[in-house]
C-alpha positions in Angstrom: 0.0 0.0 0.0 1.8 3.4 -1.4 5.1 1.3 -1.4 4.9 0.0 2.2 4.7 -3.9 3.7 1.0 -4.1 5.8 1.3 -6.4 8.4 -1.3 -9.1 8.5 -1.6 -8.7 12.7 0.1 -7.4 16.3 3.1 -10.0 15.7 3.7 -9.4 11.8 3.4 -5.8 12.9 6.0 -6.0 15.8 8.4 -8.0 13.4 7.9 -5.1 10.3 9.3 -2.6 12.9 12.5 -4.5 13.6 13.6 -5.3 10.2 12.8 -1.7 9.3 14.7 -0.5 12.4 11.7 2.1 13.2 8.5 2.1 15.9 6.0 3.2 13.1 3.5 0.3 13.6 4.1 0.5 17.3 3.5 4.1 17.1 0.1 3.9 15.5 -0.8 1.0 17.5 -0.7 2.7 20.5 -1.8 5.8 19.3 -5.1 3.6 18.6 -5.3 2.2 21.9 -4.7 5.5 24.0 -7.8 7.0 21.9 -9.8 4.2 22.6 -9.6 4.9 26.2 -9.8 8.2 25.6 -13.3 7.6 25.4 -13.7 4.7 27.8 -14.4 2.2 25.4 -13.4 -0.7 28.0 -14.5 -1.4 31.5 -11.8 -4.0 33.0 -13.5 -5.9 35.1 -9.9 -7.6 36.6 -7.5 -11.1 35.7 -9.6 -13.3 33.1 -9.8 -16.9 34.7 -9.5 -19.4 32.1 -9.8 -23.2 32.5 -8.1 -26.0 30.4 -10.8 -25.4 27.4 -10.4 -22.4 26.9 -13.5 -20.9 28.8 -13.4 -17.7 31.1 -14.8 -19.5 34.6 -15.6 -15.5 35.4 -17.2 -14.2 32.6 -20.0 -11.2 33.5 -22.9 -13.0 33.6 -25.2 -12.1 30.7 -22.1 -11.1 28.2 -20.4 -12.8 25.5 -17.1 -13.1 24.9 -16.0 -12.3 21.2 -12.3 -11.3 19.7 -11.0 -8.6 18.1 -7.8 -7.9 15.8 -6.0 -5.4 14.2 -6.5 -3.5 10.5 -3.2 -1.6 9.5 -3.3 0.4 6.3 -0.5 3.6 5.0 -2.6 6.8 4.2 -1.6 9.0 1.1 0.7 10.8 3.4 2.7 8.1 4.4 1.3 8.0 8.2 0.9 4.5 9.5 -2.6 3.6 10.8 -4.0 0.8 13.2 -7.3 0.1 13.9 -8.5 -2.2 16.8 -11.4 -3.8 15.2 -14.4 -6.5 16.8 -15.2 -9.5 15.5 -18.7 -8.9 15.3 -19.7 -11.8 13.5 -19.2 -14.1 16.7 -22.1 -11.8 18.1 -26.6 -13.0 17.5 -27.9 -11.7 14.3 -30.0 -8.1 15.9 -33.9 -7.3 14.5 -33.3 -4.1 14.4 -31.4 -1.6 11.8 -28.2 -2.9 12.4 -26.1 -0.9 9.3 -26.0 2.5 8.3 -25.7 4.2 4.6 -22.9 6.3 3.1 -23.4 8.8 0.8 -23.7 7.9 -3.0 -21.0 9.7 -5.4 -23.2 11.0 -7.6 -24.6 12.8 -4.7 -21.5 14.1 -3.9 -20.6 15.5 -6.9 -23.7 16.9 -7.3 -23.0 18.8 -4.1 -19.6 19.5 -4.4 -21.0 21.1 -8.2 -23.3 23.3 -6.3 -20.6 24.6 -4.0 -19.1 25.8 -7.2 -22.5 26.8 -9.0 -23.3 29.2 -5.5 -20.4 30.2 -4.8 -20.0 28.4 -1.6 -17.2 27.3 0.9 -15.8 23.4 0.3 -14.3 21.9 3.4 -13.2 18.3 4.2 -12.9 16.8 7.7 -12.7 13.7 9.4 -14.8 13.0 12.7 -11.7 11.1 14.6 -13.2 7.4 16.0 -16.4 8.0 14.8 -18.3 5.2 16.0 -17.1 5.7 19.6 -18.9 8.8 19.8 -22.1 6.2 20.4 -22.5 3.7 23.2 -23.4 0.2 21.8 -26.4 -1.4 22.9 -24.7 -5.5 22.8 -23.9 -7.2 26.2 -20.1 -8.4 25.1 -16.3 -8.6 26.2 -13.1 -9.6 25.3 -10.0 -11.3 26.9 -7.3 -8.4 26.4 -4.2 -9.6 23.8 0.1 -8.6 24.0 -1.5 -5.3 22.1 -2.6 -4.2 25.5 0.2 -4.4 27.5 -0.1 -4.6 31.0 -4.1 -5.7 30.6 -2.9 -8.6 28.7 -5.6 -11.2 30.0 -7.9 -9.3 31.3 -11.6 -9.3 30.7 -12.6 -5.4 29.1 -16.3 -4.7 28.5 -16.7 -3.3 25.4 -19.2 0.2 26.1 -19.0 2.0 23.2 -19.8 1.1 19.6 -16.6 -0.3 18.6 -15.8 -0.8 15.2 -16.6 -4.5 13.4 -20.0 -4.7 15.7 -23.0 -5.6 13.8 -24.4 -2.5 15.3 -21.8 0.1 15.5 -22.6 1.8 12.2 -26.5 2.4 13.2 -25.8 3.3 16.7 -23.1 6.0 15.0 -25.8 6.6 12.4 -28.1 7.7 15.7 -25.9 9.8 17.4 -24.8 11.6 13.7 -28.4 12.4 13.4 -29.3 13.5 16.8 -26.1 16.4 16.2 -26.9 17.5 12.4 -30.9 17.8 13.8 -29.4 20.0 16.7 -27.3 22.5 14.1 -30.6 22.4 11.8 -29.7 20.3 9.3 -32.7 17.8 7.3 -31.5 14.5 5.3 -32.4 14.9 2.5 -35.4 12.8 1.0 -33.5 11.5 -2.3 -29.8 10.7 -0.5 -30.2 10.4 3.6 -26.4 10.8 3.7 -27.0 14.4 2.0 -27.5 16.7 4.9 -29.0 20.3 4.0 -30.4 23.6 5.6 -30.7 26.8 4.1 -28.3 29.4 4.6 -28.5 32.6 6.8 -29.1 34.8 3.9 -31.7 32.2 2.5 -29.9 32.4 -0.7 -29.3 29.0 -1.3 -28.6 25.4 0.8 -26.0 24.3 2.7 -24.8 21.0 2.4 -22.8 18.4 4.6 -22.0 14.9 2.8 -21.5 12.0 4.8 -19.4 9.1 4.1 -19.1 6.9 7.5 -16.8 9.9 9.3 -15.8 11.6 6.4 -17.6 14.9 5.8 -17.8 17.0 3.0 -19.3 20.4 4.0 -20.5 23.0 1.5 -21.1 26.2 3.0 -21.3 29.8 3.5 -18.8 29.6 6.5 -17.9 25.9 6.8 -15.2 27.0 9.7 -17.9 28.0 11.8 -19.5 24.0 11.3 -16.6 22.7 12.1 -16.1 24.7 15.3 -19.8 23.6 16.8 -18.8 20.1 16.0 -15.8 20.4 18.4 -17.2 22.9 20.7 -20.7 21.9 21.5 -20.4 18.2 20.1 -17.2 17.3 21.5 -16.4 15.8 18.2 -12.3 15.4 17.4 -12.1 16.9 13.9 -9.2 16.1 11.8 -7.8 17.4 8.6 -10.8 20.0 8.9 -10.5 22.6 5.9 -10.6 23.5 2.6 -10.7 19.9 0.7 -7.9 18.5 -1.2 -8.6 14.7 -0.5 -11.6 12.7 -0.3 -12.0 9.3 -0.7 -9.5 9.0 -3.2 -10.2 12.2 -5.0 -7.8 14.8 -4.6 -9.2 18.3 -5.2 -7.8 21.4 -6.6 -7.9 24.5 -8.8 -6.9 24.7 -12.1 -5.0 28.3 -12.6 -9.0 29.5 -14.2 -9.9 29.0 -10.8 -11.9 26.0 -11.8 -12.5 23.2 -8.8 -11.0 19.2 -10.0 -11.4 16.2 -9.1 -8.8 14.0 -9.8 -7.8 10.5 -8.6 -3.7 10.6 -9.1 -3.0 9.1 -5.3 -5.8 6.4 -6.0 -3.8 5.5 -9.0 -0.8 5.7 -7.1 -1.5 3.0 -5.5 -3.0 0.9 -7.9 0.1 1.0 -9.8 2.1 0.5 -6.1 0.7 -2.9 -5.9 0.7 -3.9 -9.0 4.4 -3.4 -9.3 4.5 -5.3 -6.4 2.6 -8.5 -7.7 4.5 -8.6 -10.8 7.3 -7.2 -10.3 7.3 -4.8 -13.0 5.3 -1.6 -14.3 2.3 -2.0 -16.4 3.5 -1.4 -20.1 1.4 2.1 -21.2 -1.0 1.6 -23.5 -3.8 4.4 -25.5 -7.0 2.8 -24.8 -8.1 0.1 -22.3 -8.3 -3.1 -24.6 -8.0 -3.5 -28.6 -10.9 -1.6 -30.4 -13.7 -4.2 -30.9 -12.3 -6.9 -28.7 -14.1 -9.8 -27.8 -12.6 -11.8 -24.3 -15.7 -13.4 -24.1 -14.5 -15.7 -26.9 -11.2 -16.3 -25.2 -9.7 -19.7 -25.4 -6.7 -19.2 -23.5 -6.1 -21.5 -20.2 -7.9 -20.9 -16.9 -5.6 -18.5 -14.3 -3.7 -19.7 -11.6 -4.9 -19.6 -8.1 -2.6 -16.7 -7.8 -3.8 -14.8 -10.8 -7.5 -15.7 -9.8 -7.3 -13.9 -6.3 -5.2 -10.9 -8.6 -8.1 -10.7 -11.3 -10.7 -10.1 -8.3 -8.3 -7.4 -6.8 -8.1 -5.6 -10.2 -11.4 -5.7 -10.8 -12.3 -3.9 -7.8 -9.4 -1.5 -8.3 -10.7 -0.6 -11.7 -14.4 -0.4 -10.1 -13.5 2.6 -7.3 -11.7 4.4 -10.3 -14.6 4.2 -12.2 -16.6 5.3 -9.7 -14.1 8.4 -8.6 -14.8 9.9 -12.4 -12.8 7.7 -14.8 -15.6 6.8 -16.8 -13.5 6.1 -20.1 -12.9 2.8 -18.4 -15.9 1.7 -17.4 -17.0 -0.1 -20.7 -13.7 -1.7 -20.0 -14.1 -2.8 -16.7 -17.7 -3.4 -17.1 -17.0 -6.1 -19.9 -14.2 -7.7 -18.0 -15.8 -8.3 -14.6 -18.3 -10.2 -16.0 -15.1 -13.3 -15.9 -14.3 -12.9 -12.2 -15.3 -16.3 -10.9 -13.0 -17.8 -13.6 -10.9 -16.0 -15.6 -8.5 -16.9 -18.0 -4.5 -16.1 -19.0 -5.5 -13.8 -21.6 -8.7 -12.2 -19.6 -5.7 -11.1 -17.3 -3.6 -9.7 -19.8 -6.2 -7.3 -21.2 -6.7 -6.6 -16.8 -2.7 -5.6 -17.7 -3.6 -3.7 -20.4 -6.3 -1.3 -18.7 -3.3 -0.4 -15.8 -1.0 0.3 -18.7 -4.2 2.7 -20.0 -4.7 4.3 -16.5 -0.8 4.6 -16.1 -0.8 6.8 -19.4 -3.7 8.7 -18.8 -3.1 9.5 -15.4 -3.7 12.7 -15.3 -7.6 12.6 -16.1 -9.5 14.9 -14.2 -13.2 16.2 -14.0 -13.5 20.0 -13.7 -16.7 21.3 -12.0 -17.3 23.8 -15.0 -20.7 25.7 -14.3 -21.0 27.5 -17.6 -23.8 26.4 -18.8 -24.3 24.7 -22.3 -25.3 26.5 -25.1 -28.2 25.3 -26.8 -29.6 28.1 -28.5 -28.8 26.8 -31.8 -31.8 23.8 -31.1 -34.6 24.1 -32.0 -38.0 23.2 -30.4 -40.3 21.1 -32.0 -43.8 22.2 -31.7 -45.9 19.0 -31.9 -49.3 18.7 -31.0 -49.9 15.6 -28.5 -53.1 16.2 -27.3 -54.5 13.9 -30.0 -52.3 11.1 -29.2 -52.7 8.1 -26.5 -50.4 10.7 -23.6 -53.2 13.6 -24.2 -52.4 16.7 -21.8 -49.6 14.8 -19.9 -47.3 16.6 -17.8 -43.9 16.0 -15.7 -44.9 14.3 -12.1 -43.5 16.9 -9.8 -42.2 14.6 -6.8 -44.1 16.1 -3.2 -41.7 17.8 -0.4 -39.4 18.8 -2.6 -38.1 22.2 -0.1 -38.3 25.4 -2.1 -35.9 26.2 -4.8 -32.9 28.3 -4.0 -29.8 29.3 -5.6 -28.9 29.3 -9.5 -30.6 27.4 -12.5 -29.1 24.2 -13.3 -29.4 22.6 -17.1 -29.3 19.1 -17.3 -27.7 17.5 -20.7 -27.5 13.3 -21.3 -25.8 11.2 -23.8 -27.0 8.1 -25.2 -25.9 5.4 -27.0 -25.9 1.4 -27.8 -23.4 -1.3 -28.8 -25.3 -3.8 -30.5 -23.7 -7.6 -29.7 -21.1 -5.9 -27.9 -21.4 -9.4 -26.2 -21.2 -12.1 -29.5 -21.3 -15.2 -27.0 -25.0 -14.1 -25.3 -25.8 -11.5 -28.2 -26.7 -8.6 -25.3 -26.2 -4.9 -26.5 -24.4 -2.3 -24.1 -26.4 0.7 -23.1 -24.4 3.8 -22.6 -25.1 7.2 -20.7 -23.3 9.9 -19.7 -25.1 12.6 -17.7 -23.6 16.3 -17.3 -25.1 19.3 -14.9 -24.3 22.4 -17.0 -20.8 21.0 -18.1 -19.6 19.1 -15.7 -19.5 15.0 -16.1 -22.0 13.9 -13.1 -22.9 10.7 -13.6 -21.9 7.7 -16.1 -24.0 4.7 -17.0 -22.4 1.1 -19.3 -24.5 -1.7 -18.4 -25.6 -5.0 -20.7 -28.9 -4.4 -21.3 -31.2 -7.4 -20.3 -33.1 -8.2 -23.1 -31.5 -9.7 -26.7 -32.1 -7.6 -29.4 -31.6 -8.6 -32.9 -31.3 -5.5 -34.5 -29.8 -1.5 -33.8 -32.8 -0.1 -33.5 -34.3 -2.2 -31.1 -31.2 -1.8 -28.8 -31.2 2.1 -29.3 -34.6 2.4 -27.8 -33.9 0.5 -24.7 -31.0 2.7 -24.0 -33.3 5.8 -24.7 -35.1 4.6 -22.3 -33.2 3.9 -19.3 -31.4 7.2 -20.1 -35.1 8.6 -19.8 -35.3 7.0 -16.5 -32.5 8.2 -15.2 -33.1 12.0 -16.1 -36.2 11.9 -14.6 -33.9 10.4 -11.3 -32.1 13.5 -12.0 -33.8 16.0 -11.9 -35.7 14.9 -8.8 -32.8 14.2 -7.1 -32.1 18.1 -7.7 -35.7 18.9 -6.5 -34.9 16.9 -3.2 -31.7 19.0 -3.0 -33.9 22.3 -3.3 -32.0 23.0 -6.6 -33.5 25.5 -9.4 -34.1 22.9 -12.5 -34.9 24.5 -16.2 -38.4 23.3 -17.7 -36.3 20.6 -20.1 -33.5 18.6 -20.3 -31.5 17.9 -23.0 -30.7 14.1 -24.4 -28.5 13.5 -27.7 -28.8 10.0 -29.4 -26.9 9.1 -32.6 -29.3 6.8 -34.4 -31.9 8.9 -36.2 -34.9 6.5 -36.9 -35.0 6.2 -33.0 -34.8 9.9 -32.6 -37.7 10.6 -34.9 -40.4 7.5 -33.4 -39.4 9.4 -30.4 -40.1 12.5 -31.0 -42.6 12.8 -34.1 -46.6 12.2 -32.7 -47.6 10.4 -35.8 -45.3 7.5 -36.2 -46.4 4.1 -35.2 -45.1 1.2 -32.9 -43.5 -1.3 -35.6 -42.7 -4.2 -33.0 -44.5 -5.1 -30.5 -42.0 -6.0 -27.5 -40.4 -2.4 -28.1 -43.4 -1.0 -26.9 -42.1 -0.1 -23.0 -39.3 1.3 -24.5 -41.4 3.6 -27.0 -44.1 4.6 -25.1 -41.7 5.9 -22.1 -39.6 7.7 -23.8 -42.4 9.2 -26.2 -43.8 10.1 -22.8 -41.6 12.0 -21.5 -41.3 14.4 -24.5 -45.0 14.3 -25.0 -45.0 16.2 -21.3 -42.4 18.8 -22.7 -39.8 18.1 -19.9 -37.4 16.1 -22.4 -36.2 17.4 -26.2 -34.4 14.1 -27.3 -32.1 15.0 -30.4 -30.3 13.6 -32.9 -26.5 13.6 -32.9 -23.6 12.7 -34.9 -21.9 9.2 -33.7 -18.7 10.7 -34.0 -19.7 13.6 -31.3 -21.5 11.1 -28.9 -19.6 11.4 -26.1 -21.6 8.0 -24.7 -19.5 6.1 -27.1 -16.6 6.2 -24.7 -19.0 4.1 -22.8 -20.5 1.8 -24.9 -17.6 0.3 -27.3 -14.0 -0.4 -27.0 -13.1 2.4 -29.5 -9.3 3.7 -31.1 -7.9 6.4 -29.3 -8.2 8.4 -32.5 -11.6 8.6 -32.6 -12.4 9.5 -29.4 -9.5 11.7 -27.9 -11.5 15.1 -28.9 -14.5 14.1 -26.8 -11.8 13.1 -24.0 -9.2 15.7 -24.3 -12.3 18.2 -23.1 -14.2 15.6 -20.6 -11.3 14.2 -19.0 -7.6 14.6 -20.6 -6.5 18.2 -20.4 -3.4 20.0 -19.7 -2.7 23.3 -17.9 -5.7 25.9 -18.2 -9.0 24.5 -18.3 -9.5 27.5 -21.5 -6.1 26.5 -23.0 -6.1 22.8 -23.6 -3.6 21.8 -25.7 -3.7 20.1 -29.1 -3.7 16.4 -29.0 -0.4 14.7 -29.0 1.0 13.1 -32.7 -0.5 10.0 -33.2 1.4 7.3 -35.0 0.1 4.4 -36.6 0.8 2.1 -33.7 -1.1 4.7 -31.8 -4.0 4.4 -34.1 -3.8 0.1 -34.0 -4.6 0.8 -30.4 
């Protein structure tokens, strides 16, 4: 992890330091423990009596006696961390809410976007041993291990919600609530996690986004948050400020002033172990695997047990990054996890290939850019519906939405299908790529369920669940009490969808399309959707939907993701060769 060995427990730990002639795991461990009892976590109830079988003769009566270990990881920064964690599967299954939610992060961005759209204040922070804030409710205890030092063998009652018990995260969940009511914070309806109040100046909302203990607060004076948390709250902030790391994000301005996202220290890290399981860098390639590539027709020999485990780790590797904004992989990743319980020598080396890609392209970034897109050049189509089968129909405003505040926000989607991007099953790949004014928000590649047999058949069902998810959208903005313009914006590439879509007269050809048409027909009956036609080779939802040449796609990238310097000066793409172009 970032270059260091992580030992697998105390002993491992104890061993790590001696070879390495440093007290850095001993450090952490007892900086752990000494916080722990900061906040009285144990009651030691004396010397544990234990018989030839291993059972404590003096147990509290009532309790039950689980184990815990520790969890060492290396931050970004290079600080070692310990974490004294409880076994909590040894513990009954509870009938109550025994987990809590984190934030989604969509929602997050969508925050963080508004922070930038309203001009507000972005601050990170970390509430230190979170989940010992709350007392737990389970009757348990523990025979003290060497980590302990003089209480080795003693029994400690476990008080507080420590982490690993099956409750900890909802009793933590309870006492986070009961402290954002008290500072007049609401979750909000569409994302729990997504606190909000409005401001002092009732000019827009204010937003804190939780993820476990890691907060992400947007507003007007975040410092003055931050400061009831410690004062009246008694919370231990750490790291509390403006944000330059979040969950593997690290955040910054461009020299326009514009706020990125970008996930170098996640890759970082990726590329740390991999070196480390194969002794050797990834080899940099220009696109994640060979333009129309097909591993599903592999015929190369099953992995290794070694390689199997590896596969799995990848995957997941390759998953977070997607999910922290590097969405020109996720066509990529999507197609290869589909081989996890079994993959084979060649599945791997295209796994090899896509860390060679990120390894290239590592400085991808998303820029919160809140110009908003100029569509002035479209124009409206002024159909008469009122004599089809929608009639009057309008968009279903959700209920409780809080009152809009703050600036307009224009929603714009991309759509797009990959018929038999799968030639063993025959599925299609639906592809969308959702932007708030012109920042990349949310990102969509998916099989789609059904097999179609023809383009247009797999068009629509991608118009659809693109519909879907607009409509998610925009009430998720509602819920978030943001301004949202009377209609979004969708761009599709295939024009005979475009027009049964959008033209009142045409007629349903085949019968089992007929969700898919009606919906999206639907929505642009009501007036709150203008789906339009696009050229393929301007789709950004391509990126998502194929395994294209860098060629063909680098414009659309170079101004979502791949940029240099100024976020109004990006350079001219690089010289491509004709081995770039093979690839």
């Amino acid at each position: 992890m970032f270059g260091y060995q992580i030992p697998r427990d105390y002993e491992e730990a104890m061993e790590l330091d001696r070879k390495n002639g440093n007290t850095k795991w001993k450090e952490a461990i007892d900086l752990e423990l000494k916080q722990i009892d900061d906040y009285q976590t144990f009651k030691d109830v004396g010397k544990a009596e234990i018989n030839i079988k291993g059972q404590v003769m003096n147990a509290p009566e009532g309790y039950k006696k689980i184990r815990v270990h520790l969890v060492f990881a290396v931050k970004h920064d290079g600080r070692h961390k310990a974490r004294l964690v409880a076994d909590g599967h040894l513990t009954r299954n509870t009938t109550e809410g025994a987990y809590s939610g984190v934030v989604s992060l969509r929602s997050l961005r969508i925050v963080m976007f508004l922070s930038e759209l309203n001009t507000l204040k972005l601050w990170g922070a970390d509430i230190g041993n979170a989940y010992l804030e709350a007392y737990t409710e389970e009757k348990i205890f523990i025979v003290a291990g060497p980590e302990f030092g003089d209480r080795k063998g003693h029994i400690l009652i476990i008080s507080k919600a420590l982490y690993g018990l099956r409750t900890s995260g909802a009793r933590w969940h309870d006492r986070l609530f009961d402290v954002m009511r008290g500072m007049g914070f609401s979750p909000s309806k569409n994302d729990p996690d997504i606190w909000m109040r409005l401001s002092k100046d009732g000019e827009a909302y204010e937003y804190i986004a939780v993820y476990v203990d890691d907060l992400a607060i947007v507003a007007k004076d975040p410092a003055e948050i931050c400061q009831i948390l410690k004062d009246k709250f008694k919370f231990k902030l750490k790291g509390d400020g403006p944000l330059e790391y979040h969950l593997g994000c690290g955040y910054w301005r461009d020299p326009d002033g514009t706020l990125v996202a970008d996930p170098k220290k996640y890759i970082q890290k990726m590329m740390g172990w991999y070196e480390q399981e194969f002794s050797e860098k990834p080899r940099k390639f220009k696109t994640p695997l060979e333009p129309g590539d097909h591993p599903e027709i592999d015929e190369s020999p099953e992995c290794s047990e070694e390689n199997q485990s590896r596969y799995l780790t990848m995957i997941g590797q390759l998953q977070w990054l997607v999910a922290l904004g590097r969405f020109d992989i996720f066509c990529a990743t999507m197609t290869m996890s589909k081989f996890r319980p079994a993959p084979k020598e060649g599945q791997m080396s295209r796994l090899k290939r896509m860390y060679g890609y990120v390894l290239e392209t590592r400085i991808a970034a998303i820029r919160f850019c809140t110009t908003k897109p100029n569509h002035d050049d479209i124009e409206i189509p002024q159909h008469d519906w009122m004599r089809t089968v929608y009639g009057n129909v309008k968009e279903i405003i959700p209920e409780g939405a809080p009152e809009p505040k703050g600036k307009y926000v224009v929603t714009t989607s991309y759509v797009d299908a990959n018929l038999y991007h799968d030639v063993v099953t025959g599925k299609a790949v639906t592809a969308v790529l959702h932007l708030l004014n012109q920042t990349p928000i949310d990102w969509y590649s998916k099989k789609q369920n059904t097999v179609e047999t023809a383009t247009f058949g797999s068009e629509f069902s991608a118009a659809r669940t693109a519909t879907d998810q607009i409509v998610d959208l925009r009430n998720t903005l509602r819920y978030l009490g943001v301004p949202v313009r009377e209609r979004s914006y969708l761009f599709g590439d295939n024009k005979s969808v475009v027009t049964n879509a959008t033209i009142p007269t045409s007629v349903l050809s085949k019968r089992h399309h007929a969700l898919s048409y009606h919906r999206v027909r639907e929505a642009v009956a009501s007036g709150f959707l203008l789906f339009q036609w696009i050229d393929g080779k301007n789709n950004p939802a391509d990126i998502l939907s194929k395994h294209w040449t860098f060629v063909s796609v680098f414009p659309m990238l170079k101004s979502l993701l791949l940029w240099r310097e100024k976020t109004k000066d990006i350079k001219d793409a690089p010289t491509v060769s004709n081995k770039d172009k093979a690839n």
